[in-house]
Each structure stands twice: as structure tokens, then as C-alpha cells.
C-alpha positions as CSV (number, residue, x, y, z in Angstrom):
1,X,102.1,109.0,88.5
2,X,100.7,106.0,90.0
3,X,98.1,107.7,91.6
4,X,94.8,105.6,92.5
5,X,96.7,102.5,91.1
6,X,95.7,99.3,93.1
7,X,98.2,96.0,93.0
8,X,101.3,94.6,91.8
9,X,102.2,93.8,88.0
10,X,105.2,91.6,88.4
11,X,105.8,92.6,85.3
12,X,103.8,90.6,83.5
13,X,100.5,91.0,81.3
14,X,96.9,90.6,82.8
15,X,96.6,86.9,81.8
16,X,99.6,85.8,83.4
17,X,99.1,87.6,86.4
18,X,95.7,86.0,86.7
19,X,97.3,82.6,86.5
20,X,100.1,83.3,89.2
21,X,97.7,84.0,91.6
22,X,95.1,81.8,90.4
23,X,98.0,78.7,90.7
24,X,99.3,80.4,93.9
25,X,96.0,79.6,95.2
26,X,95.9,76.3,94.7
27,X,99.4,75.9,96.3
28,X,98.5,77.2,98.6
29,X,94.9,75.5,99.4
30,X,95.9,72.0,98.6
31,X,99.4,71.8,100.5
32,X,98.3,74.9,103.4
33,X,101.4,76.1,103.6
34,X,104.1,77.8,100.3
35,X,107.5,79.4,100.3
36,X,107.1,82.6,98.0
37,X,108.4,86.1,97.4
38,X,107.1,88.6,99.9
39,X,105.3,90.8,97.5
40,X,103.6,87.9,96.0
41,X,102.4,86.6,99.1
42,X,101.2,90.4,100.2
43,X,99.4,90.2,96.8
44,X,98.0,87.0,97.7
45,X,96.5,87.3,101.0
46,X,93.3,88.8,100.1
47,X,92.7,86.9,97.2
48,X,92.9,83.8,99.5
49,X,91.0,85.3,102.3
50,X,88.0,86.4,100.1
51,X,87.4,82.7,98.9
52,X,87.8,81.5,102.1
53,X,85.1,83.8,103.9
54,X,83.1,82.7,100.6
55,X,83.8,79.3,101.1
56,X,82.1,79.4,104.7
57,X,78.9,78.9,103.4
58,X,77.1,76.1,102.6
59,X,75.4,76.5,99.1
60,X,74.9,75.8,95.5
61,X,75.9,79.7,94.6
62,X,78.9,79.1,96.3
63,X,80.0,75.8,95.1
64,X,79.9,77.3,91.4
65,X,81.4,80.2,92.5
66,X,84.7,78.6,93.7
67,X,84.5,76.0,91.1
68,X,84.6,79.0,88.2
69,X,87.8,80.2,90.0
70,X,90.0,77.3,91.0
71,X,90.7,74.1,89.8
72,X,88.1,71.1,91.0
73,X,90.4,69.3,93.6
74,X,91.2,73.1,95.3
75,X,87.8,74.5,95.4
76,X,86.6,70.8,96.9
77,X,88.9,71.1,99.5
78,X,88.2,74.4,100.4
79,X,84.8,74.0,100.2
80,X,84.6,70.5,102.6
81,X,87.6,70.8,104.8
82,X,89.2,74.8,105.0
83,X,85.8,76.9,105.2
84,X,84.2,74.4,107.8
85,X,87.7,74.7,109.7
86,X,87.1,78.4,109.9
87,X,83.3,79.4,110.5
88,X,83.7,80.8,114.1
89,X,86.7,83.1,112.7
90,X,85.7,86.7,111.1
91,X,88.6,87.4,109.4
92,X,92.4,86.6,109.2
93,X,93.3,83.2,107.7
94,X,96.4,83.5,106.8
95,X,100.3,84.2,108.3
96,X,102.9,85.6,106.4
97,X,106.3,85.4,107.8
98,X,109.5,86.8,106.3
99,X,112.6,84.9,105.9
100,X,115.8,85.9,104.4
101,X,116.2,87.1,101.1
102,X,117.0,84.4,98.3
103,X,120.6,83.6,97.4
104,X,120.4,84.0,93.7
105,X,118.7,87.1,93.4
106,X,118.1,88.9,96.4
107,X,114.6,88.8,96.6
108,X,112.7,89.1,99.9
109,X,111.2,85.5,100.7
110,X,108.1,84.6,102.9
111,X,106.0,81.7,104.0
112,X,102.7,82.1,103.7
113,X,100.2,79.8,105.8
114,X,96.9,79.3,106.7
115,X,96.1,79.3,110.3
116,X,95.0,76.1,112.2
């Protein structure tokens, strides 16, 4: 039973999952807009949102902090440019919208975006 079981595996091991999301991420942060599956994008919403409500304030603490989880050009841009963008907003950053599924293999597609 999957009972108290939190997230998606996408069938892969831990590692590997931590490196989708971790170069979905900075996709997504450098170029504020990527064309993904829907479930990866569901998976990735929070994960961006957290770093962005992070990324709000102005500190040493949280400059380290972004810096130990994304690559240097990504946390710099969301630390100068995304979380200045986004003080007066409590919440929501990010649009997901669906799109048909993908030729090839049927998957469900979506765009996921940040908000201007």
C-alpha cells in the first residue's frame, strides 16, 4: 500500500530524481518558462516556489542557501532579478497549463511558467 507515501519516482533512483528536479530548476529559472510532462511539472511547483519565497530575502543565509542547491548563474538570477520581482506576492509563482499529450508516447504535456 502506498499509504503516507509523499511524491513521484519516475522511476528512477533518489540521485537521479534529485538531479531532474534540481536541472528542471534551472530551466526553468534561467529561461522562466519550460515545456515538460504534467507530472513533472506538478512535482516541480513547490520545489520552485519554496526557493523563490526563500529567495525574497536579502541575506548572507540565504545567498548560501540557494547557492548549495542550484548552480551559480540560477541561484544569481533568482536571487537579483526573480525574488525582487516577487516581494509584494505571498504565494503562487508559477502557472501550469496543460497542452496535448505528446505524439510519441502519449504522455500528458504542460508549460510551466513563472508569473510576471
Amino acid at each position: 500500500m502506498k499509504h503516507l507515501k509523499k511524491g513521484r519516482k519516475f522511476g528512477r533512483v533518489r540521485n537521479q530524481r534529485k538531479a531532474l528536479m534540481k536541472g528542471l530548476v534551472e530551466a526553468l529559472v534561467l529561461n522562466e518558462k519550460i515545456k515538460t510532462t504534467e507530472a513533472k511539472a506538478k512535482e516541480l511547483r513547490p520545489f520552485v516556489e519554496k526557493l523563490i519565497t526563500k529567495s525574497k530575502t536579502k541575506d548572507l543565509t540565504t545567498r548560501r542557501y540557494l547557492d548549495a542547491r542550484l548552480p551559480f548563474k540560477s541561484a544569481k538570477k533568482l536571487y537579483d532579478e526573480i525574488g525582487p520581482k516577487y516581494i509584494d506576492r505571498a504565494g503562487g509563482y508559477t502557472r501550469i497549463i496543460k497542452l496535448p499529450p505528446r505524439m510519441g508516447d502519449g504522455a500528458k504535456m504542460a508549460i510551466i511558467e513563472l508569473i510576471k
